[in-house]
C-alpha positions as CSV (number, residue, x, y, z in Angstrom):
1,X,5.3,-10.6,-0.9
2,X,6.9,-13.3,1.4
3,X,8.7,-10.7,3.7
4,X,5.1,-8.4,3.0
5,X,2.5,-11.7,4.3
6,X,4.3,-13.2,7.0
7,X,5.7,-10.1,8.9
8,X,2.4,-8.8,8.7
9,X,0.8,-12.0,10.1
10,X,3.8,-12.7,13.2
11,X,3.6,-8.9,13.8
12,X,-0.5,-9.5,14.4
13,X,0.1,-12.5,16.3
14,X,1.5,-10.7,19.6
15,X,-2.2,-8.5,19.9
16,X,-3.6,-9.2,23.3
17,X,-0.1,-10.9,24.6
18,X,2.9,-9.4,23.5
19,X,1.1,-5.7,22.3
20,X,-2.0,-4.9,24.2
21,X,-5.2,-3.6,22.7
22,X,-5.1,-0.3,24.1
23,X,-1.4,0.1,23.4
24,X,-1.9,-0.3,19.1
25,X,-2.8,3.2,18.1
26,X,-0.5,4.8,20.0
27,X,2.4,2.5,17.8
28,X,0.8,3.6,14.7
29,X,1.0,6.9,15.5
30,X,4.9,6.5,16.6
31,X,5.3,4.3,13.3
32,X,3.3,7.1,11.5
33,X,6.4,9.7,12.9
34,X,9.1,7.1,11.2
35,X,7.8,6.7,8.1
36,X,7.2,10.6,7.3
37,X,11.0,11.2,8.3
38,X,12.0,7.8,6.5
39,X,10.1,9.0,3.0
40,X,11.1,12.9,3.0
41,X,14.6,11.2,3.3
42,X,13.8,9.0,0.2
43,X,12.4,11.8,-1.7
44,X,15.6,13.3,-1.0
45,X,18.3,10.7,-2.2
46,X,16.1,9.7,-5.4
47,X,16.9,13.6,-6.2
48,X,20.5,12.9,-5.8
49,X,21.7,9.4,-6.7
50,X,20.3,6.1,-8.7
51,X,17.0,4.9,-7.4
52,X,18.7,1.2,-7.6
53,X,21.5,2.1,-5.0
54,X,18.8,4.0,-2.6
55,X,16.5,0.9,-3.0
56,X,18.6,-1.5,-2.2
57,X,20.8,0.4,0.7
58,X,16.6,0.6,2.4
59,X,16.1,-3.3,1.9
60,X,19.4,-3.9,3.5
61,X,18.7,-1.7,6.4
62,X,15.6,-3.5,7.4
63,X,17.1,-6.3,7.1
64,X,20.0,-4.8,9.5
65,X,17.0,-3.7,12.0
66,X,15.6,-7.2,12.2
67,X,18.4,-8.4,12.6
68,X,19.5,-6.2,15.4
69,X,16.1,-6.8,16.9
70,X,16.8,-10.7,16.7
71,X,20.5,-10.7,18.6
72,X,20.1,-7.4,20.5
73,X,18.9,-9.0,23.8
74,X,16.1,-6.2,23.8
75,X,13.1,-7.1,26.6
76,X,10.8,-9.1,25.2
77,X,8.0,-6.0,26.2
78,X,9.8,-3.3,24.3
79,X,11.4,-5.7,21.2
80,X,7.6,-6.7,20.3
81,X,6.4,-3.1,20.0
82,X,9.5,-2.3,18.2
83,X,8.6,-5.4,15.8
84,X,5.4,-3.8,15.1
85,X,7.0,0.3,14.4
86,X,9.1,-1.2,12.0
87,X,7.1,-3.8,10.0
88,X,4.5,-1.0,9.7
89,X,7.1,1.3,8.4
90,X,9.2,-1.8,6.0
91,X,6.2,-3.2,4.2
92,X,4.6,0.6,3.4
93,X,7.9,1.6,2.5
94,X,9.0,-1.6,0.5
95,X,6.4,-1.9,-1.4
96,X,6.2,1.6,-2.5
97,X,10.1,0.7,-3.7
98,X,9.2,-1.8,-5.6
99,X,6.2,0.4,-7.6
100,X,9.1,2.7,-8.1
101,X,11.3,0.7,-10.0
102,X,8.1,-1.1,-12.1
103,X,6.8,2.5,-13.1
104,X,10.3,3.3,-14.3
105,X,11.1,0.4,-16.2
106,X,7.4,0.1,-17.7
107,X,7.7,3.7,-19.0
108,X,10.4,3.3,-20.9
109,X,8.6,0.9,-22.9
110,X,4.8,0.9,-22.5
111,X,3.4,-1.4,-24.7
112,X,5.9,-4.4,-25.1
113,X,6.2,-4.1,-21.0
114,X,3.1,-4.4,-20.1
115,X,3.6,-8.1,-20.9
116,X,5.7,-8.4,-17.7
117,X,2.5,-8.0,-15.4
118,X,0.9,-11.2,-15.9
119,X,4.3,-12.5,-14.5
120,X,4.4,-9.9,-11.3
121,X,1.2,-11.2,-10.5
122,X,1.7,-14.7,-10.5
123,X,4.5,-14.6,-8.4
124,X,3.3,-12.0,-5.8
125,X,0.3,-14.1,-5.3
126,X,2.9,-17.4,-4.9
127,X,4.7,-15.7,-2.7
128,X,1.9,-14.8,-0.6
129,X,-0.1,-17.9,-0.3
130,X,3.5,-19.7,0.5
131,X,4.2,-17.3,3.6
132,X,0.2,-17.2,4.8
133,X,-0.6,-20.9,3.9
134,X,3.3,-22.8,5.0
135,X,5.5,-20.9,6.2
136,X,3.5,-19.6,9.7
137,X,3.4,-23.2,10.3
138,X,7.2,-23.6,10.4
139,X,9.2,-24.0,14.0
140,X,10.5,-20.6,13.3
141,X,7.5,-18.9,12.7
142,X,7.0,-19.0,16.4
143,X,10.3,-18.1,17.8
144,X,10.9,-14.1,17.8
145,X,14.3,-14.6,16.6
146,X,14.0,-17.0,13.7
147,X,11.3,-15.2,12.5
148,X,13.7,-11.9,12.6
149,X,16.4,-13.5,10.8
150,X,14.2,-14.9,7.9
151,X,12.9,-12.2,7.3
152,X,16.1,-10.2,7.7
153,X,17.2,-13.3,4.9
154,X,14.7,-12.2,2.3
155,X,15.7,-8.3,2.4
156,X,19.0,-9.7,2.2
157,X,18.4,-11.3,-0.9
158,X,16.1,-8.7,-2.1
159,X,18.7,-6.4,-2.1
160,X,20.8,-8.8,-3.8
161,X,18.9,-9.4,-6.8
162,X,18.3,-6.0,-7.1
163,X,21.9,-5.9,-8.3
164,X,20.7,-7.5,-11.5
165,X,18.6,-4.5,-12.0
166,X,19.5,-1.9,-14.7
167,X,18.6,1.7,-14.6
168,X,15.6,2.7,-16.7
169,X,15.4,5.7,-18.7
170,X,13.2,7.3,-16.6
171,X,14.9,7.2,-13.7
172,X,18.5,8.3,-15.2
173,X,16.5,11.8,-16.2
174,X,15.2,12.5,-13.1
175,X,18.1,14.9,-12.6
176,X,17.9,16.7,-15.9
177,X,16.3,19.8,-16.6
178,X,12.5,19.1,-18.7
179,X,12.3,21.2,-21.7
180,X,10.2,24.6,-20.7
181,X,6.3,24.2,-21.5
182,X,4.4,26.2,-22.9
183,X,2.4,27.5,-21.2
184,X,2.4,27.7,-17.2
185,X,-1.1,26.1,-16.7
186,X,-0.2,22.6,-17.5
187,X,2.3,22.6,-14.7
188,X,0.0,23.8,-12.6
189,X,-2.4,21.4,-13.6
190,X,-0.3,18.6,-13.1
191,X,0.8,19.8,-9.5
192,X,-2.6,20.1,-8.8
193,X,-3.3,16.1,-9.8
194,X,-0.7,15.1,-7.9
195,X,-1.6,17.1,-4.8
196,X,-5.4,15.3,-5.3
197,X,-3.2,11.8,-5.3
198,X,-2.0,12.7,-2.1
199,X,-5.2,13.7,-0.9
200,X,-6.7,10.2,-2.4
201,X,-3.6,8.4,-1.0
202,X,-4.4,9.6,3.0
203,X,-8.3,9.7,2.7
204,X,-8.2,6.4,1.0
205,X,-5.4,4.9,4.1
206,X,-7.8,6.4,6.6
207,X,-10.4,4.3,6.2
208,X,-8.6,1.1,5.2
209,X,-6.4,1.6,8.2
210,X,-9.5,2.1,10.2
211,X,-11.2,-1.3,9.3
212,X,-7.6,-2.8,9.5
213,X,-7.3,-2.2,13.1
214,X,-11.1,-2.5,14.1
215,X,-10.6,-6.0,12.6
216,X,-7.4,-7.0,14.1
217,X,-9.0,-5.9,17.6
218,X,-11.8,-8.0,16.8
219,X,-9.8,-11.1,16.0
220,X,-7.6,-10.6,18.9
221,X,-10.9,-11.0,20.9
222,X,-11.9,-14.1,19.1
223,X,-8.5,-16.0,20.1
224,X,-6.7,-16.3,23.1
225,X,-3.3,-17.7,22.2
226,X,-0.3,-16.0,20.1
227,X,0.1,-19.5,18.2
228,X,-3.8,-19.1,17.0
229,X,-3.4,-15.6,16.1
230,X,0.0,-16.3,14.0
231,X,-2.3,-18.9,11.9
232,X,-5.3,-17.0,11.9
233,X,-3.7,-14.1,10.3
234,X,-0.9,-15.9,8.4
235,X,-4.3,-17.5,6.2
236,X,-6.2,-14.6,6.7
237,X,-3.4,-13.1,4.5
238,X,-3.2,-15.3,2.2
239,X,-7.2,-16.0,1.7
240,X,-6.9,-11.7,0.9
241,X,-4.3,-12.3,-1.9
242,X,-6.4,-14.8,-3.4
243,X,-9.8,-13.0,-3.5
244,X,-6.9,-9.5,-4.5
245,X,-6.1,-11.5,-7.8
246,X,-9.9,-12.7,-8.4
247,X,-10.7,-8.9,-8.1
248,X,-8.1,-8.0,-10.8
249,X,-9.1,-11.0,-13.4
250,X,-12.7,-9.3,-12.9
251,X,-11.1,-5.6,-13.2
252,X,-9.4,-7.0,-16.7
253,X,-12.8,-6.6,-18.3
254,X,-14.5,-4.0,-16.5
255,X,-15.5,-1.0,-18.6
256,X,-16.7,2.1,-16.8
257,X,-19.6,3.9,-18.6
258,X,-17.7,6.7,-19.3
259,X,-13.9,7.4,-20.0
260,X,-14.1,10.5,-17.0
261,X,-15.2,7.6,-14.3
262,X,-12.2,6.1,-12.5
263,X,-11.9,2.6,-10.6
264,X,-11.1,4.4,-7.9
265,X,-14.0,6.0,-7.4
266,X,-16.0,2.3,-7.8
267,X,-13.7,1.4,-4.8
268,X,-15.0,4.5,-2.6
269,X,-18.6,3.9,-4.0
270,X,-18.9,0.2,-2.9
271,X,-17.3,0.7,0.4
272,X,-20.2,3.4,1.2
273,X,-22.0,0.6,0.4
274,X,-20.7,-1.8,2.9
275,X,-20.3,0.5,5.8
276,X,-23.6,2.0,5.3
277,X,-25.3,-2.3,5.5
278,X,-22.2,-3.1,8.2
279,X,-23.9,-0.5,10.7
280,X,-27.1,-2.0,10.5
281,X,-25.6,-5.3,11.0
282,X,-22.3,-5.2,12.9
283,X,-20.9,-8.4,13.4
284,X,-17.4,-10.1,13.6
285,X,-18.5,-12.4,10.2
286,X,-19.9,-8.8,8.5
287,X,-16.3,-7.1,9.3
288,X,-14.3,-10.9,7.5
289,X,-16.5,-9.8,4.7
290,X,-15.8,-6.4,4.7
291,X,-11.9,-6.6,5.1
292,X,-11.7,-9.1,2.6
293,X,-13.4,-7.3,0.1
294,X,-11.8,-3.7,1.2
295,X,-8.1,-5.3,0.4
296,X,-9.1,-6.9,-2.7
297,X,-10.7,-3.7,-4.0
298,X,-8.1,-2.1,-2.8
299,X,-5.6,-3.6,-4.7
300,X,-7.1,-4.0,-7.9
301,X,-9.6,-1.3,-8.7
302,X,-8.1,1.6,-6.5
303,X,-4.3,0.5,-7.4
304,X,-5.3,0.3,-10.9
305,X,-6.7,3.7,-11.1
306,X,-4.4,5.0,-8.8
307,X,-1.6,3.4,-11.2
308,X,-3.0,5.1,-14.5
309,X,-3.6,8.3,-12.3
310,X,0.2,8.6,-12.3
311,X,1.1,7.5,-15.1
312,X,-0.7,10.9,-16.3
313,X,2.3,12.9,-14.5
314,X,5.4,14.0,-16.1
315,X,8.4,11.6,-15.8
316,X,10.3,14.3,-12.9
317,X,7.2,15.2,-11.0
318,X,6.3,11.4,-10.6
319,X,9.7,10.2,-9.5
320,X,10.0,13.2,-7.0
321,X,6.5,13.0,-5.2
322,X,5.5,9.4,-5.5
323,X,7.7,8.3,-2.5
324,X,6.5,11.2,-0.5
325,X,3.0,10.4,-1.4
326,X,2.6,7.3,-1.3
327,X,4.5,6.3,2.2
328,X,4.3,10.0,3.9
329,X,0.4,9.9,2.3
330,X,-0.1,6.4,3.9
331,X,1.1,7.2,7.4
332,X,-0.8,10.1,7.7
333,X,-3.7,8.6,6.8
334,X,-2.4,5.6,9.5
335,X,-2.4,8.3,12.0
336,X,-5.1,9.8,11.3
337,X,-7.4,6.5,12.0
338,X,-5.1,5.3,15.0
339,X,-6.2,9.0,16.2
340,X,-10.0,8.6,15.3
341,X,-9.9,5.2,17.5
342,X,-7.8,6.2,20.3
343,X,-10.4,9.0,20.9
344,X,-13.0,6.5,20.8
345,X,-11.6,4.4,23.4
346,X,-11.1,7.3,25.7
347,X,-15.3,8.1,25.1
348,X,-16.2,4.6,25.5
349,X,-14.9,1.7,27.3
350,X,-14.4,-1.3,24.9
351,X,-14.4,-1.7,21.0
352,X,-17.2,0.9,19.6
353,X,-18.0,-0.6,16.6
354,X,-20.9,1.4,15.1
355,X,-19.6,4.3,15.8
356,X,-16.3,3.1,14.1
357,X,-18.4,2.1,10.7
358,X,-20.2,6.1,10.9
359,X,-16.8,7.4,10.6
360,X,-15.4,4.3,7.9
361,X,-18.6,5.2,5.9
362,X,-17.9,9.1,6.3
363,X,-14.5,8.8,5.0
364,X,-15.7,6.8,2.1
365,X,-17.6,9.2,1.1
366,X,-15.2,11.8,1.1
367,X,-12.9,9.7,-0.9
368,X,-15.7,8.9,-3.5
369,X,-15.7,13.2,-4.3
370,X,-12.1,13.4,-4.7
371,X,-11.7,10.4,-7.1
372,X,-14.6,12.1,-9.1
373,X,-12.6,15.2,-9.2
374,X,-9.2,13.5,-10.2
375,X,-10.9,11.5,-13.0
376,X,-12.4,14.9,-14.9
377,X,-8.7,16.1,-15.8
378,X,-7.5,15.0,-19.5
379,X,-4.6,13.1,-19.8
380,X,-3.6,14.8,-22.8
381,X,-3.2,18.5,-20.5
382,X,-0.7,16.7,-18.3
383,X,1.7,15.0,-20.5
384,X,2.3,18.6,-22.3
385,X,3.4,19.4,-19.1
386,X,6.4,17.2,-19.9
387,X,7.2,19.0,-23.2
388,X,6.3,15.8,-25.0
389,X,3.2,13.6,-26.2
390,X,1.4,11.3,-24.5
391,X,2.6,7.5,-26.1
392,X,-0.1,6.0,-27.8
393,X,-0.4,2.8,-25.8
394,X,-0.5,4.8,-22.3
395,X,-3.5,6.8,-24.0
396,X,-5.6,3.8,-25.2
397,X,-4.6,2.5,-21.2
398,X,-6.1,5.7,-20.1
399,X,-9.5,5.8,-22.6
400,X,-10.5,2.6,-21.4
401,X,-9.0,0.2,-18.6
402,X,-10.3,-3.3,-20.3
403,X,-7.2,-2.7,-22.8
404,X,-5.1,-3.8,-21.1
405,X,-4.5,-7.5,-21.0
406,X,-4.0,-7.8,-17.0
407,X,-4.4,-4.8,-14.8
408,X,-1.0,-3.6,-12.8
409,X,-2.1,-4.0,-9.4
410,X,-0.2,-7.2,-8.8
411,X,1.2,-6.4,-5.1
């Protein structure tokens, strides 16, 4: 969450300087490419070796990229926009890593593991609020180069503690054969949920991405200088994992009225909500208020449903698909915005920012019909798919969310 907050915030910083305005979607799009190529390759090693030694050879790469993009006497024009491909692609791509190795390890055993949560979320929050609140006010935070080799440090040392890791369950029967199910509809069935993930995973990166980069524009507007930017966004980053954990302490005793309602849906629902009252009142303080909320949301009730979604799949077709879905599912929905606003710059001269909230809202709503849809399938179908039962704890999880103690969306 260090490496996640403060590249995210020094990459933000060179808007309007070092990246201009007109030049971000097309970098999206480019970083969009990457990541696609970068997750069907993930997809493909999980498949053939142990997630720990595919997960730490990735964090070592980035850190052998930022490294190369501190020392490689690269013109400062091209280095920045090469900054920006490859935290776009590292923090997707890292975090979805780290969800990989906590769905495998919890698995293995639900109930008594669930008490590790609490603990992930303290110290993602920590490590948040210590890159967006101290750390962007550091020397190096505003030298290209220092900032590259911390942050080529900390995937260093992630990959070294990952060495401490052992191989879950899970994950070691990836590669064998499941026993045969009975019947060829639960398969199906469970193909078909994970194909609606995918769907919820690019609709639902649409329109975050969309705000995302309608805000930063906006900001970039507000401030001149790349100093200002660096701390605007560095607490801007951390002020969004505060209100993130809030969310999830309120999501720890939310009860939907009915067992077939997901969180994810309340995510879509309220953001139709917000866009629909943000184009009647667009504003740069209306947009703070909707980003803020949007990430916290985000990561508490969508993650949360999104979380207990999968946890509905078979041990091999989760493993196989969740690194495809989550980072290719999150670029192309990346894309797809950065698309949406370039075509609005080339109508319209400037930042079209009603227009932008018609399409955010239009978007939400199409997510809001696909989480409905998701929610309606039974648990109980999909884990037969797996030739085994569901475990108690994971169905009492899936009855009703307010069991569990602390909800899992912690990064």
């Amino acid at each position: 969450m260090v490496h996640f907050t403060f590249s995210r915030a020094f990459r933000d910083s060179f808007l309007g300087s070092g990246v201009p305005i007109h030049a971000l979607p097309g970098l999206v799009l480019i970083g969009t490419a990457i990541a696609l190529v970068l997750s069907l390759l993930l997809s493909w090693l999980f498949r053939r070796g142990e997630c720990s030694n595919v997960i730490r050879s990735a964090y070592l790469f980035a850190g052998a990229a930022e490294l190369f993009l501190a020392f490689g006497h690269i013109p400062g024009y091209l280095a920045y926009r090469i900054f920006y491909i490859l935290v776009s692609a590292s923090t997707a791509i890292g975090l979805s890593l780290v969800w990989v190795l906590v769905n495998n390890w919890i698995s293995d055993d639900l109930e008594h593991k669930f008490r590790a949560v609490p603990v992930l979320l303290v110290s993602g929050t920590a490590g948040g609020l210590l890159a967006g609140f101290g750390l962007v006010h550091l020397h190096f935070a505003e030298s290209f180069a220092g900032a590259n080799v911390f942050l080529a440090g900390i995937d260093i040392l992630t990959a070294g503690l990952l060495c401490f890791h052992r191989e879950s369950t899970a994950a070691r029967n990836v590669g064998m054969h499941p026993p045969k199910p009975k019947s060829a509809e639960h398969p199906t069935r469970a193909r078909a949920v994970a194909w609606s993930l995918a769907a919820v995973t690019v609709l639902g990166a649409t329109g975050s991405t969309l705000l995302d980069l309608t805000y930063r524009i906006s900001a970039a507007q507000q401030y001149s200088s790349q100093v200002q930017l660096l701390h605007f966004f560095g607490h801007l980053q951390a002020a969004l994992g505060v209100t993130t954990v809030l969310a999830q302490l309120g999501l720890s005793r939310f009860k939907p009225r009915t067992p077939k309602r997901s969180t994810m849906a309340t995510y879509a629902i309220l953001e139709v909500m917000a866009g629909a009252l943000a184009i009647v009142v667009p504003s740069f303080a209306m947009l703070t208020a909707m980003r803020t909320g949007e990430y916290a949301m985000r990561n508490s009730f969508f993650r949360f449903g999104k979380e207990m979604t999968y946890a509905k799949l078979p041990n091999r077709l989760r493993v196989e698909t969740r690194p495809i879905i989550d980072v290719a599912g999150e670029r192309i929905g990346d894309g797809i915005a950065a698309g949406l606003l370039q075509s609005l710059f080339w109508i319209r001269h400037g930042l079209p920012l009603r227009m932008i909230l018609i399409l955010l809202t239009v978007v939400s709503c199409l997510l809001w019909k696909v989480c409905n849809r998701v929610a309606k399938i039974p648990a109980r179908e999909l884990s037969e798919a797996a030739g085994q039962p569901l475990p108690q704890a994971t169905t009492g999880i899936l009855r009703n969310a307010s069991t569990v103690e602390q909800p899992v969306a912690m990064l």
